[in-house]
N, C-alpha and C positions, 0 to 999 in steps of 0.2 A: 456533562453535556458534550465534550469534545469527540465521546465515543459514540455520541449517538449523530454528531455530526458526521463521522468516517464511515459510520453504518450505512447513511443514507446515499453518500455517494461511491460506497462499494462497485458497486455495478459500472459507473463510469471509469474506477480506477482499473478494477479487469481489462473494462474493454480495451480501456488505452495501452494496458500494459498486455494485450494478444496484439494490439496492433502493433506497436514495436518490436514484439516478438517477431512477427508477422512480415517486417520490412528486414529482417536480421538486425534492430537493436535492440537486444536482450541484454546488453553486458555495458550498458549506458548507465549511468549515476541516476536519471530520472527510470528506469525499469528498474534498478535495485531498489529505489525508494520507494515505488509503488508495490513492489513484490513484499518487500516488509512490513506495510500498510494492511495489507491485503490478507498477509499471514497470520498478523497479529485480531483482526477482525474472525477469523475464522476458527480461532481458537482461548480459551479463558487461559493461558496461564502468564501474560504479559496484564499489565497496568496501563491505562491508556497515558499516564505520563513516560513511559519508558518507549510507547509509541512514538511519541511526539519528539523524546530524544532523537531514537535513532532515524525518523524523518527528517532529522535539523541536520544530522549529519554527513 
């Protein structure tokens, strides 16, 4: 269930994360952790626990 809750807010996590982009903060603790969110959504070879890890950290 946790993957399909990341699924649905994809879209919000992008947008937020071109808009930091966007303002020059890309290289922020919260744009790393949505850029890994985001990555892992977009492709099958992570686990959505392994998500969740590297979100926590």
């Amino acid at each position: 269930m946790n993957g399909e809750i990341i699924t649905i807010y994809l879209p919000i996590f992008e947008e937020k994360l071109a808009k930091l982009e966007a303002r020059g903060q890309g290289n922020t603790d919260e744009a790393a952790r949505l850029r890994r969110v985001t990555r892992w959504t977009n492709s099958d070879q992570s686990t959505a626990a392994e998500t969740e890890a590297q979100a926590a950290a």
